[in-house]
Each structure stands twice: as C-alpha cells, then as structure tokens.
N, C-alpha and C positions, 0 to 999 in steps of 0.2 A: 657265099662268103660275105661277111660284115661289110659295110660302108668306112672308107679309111675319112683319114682328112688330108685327102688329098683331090685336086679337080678331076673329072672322070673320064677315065681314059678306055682306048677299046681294045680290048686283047681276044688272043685265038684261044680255043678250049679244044681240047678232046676226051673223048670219055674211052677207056681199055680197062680191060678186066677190073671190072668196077670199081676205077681210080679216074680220077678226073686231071687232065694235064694240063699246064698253061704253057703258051709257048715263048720262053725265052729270047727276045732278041738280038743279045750280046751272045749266047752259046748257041745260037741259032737250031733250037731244039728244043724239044717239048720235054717237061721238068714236072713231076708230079706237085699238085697244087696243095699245098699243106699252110697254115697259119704265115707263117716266116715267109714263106713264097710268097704269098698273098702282097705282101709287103715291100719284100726286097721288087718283085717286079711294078709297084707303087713308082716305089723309091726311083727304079732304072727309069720310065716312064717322065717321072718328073725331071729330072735330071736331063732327060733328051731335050721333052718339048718345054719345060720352065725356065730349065738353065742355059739350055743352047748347046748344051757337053754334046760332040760328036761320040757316037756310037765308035769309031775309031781308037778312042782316047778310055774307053769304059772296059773294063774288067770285072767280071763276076764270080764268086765264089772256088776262088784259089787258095790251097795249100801253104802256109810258112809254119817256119819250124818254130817253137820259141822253148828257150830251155830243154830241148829234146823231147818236147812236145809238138804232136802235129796239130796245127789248128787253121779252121778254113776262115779265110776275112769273107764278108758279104757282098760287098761293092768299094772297088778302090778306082778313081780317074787319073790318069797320068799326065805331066805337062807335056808338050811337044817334046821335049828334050828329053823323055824317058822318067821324070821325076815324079815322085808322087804328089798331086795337088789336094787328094781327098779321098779320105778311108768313112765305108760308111759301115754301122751295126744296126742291122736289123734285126726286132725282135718281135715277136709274132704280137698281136695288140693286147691278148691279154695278159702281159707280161709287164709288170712296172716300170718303168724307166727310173734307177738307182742311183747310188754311187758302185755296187756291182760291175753294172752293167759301164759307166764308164772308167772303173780300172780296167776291165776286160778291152774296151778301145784302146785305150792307153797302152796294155802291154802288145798290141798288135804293133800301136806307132812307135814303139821302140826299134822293131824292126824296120818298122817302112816310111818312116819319118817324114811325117806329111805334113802340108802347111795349113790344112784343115783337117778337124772331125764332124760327121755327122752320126749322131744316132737316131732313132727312131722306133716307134711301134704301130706305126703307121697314123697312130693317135696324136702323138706329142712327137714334136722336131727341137731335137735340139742341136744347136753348132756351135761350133769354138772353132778357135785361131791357134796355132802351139805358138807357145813364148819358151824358145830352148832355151836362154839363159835362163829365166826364172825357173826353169824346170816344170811348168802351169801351161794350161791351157784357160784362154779367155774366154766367154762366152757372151756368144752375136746371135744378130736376130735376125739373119739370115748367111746365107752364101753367097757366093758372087758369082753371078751370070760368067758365063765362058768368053772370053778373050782371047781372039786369037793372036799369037804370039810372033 
C-alpha cells in the first residue's frame, strides 16, 4: 500500500486466502485491506493518537438510510452525550477530492448533523464546521483536539 499523508503508524496484517487483512481497532477484527481501508484505518489511527478521540467515542462503518436508500458513513465520533461531533468520508487516494464527494458528506449530515466534517483520500484533508442557519459548511484547517466534556 501507497504512503498516505499521514504520520506513520503500526498496524496488525494477515494474509488468508490470498487476501491481505488489516486489523481494525474500533470493530475489533480484521477487515480486508482494500484502497478505502487503507485510509479509513489512516484516518481512525490519527484521530486516536493526533486528536486524543477515545476509541470509546469512535464508530466505523455504519448503516443510515437516506431517502430509502442504505448507505454506510466511514467514520462518525460522538460527544459524550451521544451527539454527533464528526462525520468523516474516506476515499481511497486515488480518487479526487470534489464537490461530489462533498455533497455525498453533506447528504449523510443531513441525517446525523454533526458539528464537523472531514473528508479525505488519505492524500488531501479537508474540514469544515456546519453553519445550520446559513445552511453552509465553513472550511478549517484543521479539527479540534478531543475535550473532555
């Protein structure tokens, strides 16, 4: 797998029937390693040790419905109090980072209305802030370290 830009971290592997695993911390189980993986476990990684997010607070690759459509988010963090703090979109790196790809965030936070978004390709990070009156999200040049509450 590619070099991300991200600092470098150490992860478990296994190799089965000639598929290579990585082992997920937050599902606690090994997840076939594909591009997007590559990434999203980047992504979880930094978010432990850069941001200070308790593994407690961190959700991966869940289910919401949107217009009667099922679709899975990549990484969402929740406040203490069950709210959502941060939805994140991972896209494998050789995938551009669009305005696609952020209506595709956007219609997730419709449903789970979070007070940040991150997307990424493990290459480019991008973050915003939602402004629900403006109906817009701002964009920051970074997130904010975890706070305990």
């Amino acid at each position: 797998m590619e070099l991300l830009n991200f600092p470098k971290y150490t992860f478990r592997f296994k190799n089965r029937e000639n598929k290579i695993y990585i082992f997920d911390a937050i599902r606690k189980k090994f997840v076939v390693l594909t591009p997007e993986e590559w990434v999203r476990q980047h992504t979880v990684q930094f978010l432990m040790q850069e941001k200070n997010y308790p593994i407690s607070l961190i959700n991966v690759e869940k289910e919401l419905i949107f217009n009667d459509l099922k679709k899975r988010y990549d990484i969402v963090i929740f406040n203490s109090d069950g709210s959502i703090f941060l939805v994140v979109e991972c896209k494998r790196s050789k995938i551009k980072i669009d305005q696609h790809t952020f209506d595709q965030i956007a219609r997730y936070n419709l449903i789970l209305n979070a007070e940040y978004l991150m997307v990424t390709n493990g290459l480019d990070h991008y973050y915003c802030t939602m402004d629900y009156e403006a109906q817009q999200y701002q964009f920051l040049r970074d997130i904010p370290e975890y706070k305990k509450s």
